[in-house]
N, C-alpha and C positions, 0 to 999 in steps of 0.2 A: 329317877335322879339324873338320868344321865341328856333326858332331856333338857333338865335345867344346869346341868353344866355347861351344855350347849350352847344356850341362849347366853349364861355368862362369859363363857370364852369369847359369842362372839360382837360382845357388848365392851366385853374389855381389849379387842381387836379394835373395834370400831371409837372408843374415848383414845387409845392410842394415837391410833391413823389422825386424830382427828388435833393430838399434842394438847388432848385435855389430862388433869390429873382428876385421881376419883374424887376427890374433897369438892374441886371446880366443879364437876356433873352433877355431884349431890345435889351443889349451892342451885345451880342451871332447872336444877328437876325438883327445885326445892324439897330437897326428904335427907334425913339424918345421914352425916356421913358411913355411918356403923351400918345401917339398913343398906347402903347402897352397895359395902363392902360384900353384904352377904348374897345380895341377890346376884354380883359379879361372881363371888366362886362359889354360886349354885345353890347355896343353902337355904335363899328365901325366894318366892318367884316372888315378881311384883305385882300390883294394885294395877288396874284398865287406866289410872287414870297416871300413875308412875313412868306404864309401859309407853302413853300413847308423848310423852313428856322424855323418855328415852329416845324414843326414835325420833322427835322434832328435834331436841338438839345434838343427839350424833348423824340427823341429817341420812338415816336406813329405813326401809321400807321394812313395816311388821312381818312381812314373809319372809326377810333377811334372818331378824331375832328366833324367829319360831322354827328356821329348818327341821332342826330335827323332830318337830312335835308335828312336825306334817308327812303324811305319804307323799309318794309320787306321787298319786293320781290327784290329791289335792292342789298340790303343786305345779301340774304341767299345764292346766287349765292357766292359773295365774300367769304363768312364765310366757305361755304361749299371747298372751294379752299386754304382757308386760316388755314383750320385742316388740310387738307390734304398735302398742305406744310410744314407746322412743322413738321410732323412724316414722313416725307420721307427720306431717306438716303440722302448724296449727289450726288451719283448714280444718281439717279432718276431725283432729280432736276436737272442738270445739262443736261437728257434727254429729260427731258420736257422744258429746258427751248430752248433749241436746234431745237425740234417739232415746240415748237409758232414763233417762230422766223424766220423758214422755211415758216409756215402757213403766217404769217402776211405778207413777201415776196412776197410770191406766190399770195395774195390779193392785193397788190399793184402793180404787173405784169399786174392782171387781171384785176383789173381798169383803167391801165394804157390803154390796149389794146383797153376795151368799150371805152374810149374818146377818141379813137382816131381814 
């Protein structure tokens, strides 16, 4: 539970910061105001498609909402990728984003080929 307190503290941190009321985020995430209430003070987690509807309009990355549901070592991976994004040119990104997307290709070739 206390993971999901978590995520509501820091969802009701984030519609704050952001000068939404909860009723507004519900409307925004279209889902019942009452449901929205609960998954705020932790007592319902939300739906993949609620959560990914959470973080587009309070504008936080899902590793924000999940802190506490993650370890470190989950975590340092992301973080360590996630500085190194910010400070990149668009250059860069835009090379790298080009690379994984070759990569994850080329793993799906290649599993393709073992099952088969």
């Amino acid at each position: 539970m206390a993971e999901q307190s978590g995520m509501g503290k820091r969802i009701k941190a984030a519609r704050k910061a952001k000068g939404l009321t909860g009723e507004h985020l519900s409307e925004l995430c279209h889902i019942n105001a009452t449901y929205f209430r609960q998954i705020e003070a932790g007592r319902k987690i939300p739906s993949l498609t609620v959560f990914v509807s959470l973080c587009r309009e309070l504008a936080v990355s899902p590793t924000y909402l999940l802190e506490d549901c993650l370890n470190d070592n989950e975590l340092s991976g992301f973080n360590v990728l996630s500085d190194l994004w910010k400070t990149a040119p668009p250059y860069q990104i835009e090379v790298v984003t080009a690379m994984i997307r070759s990569a994850l290709e080329c793993m799906e070739v290649l599993k393709n080929d073992l099952l088969a």
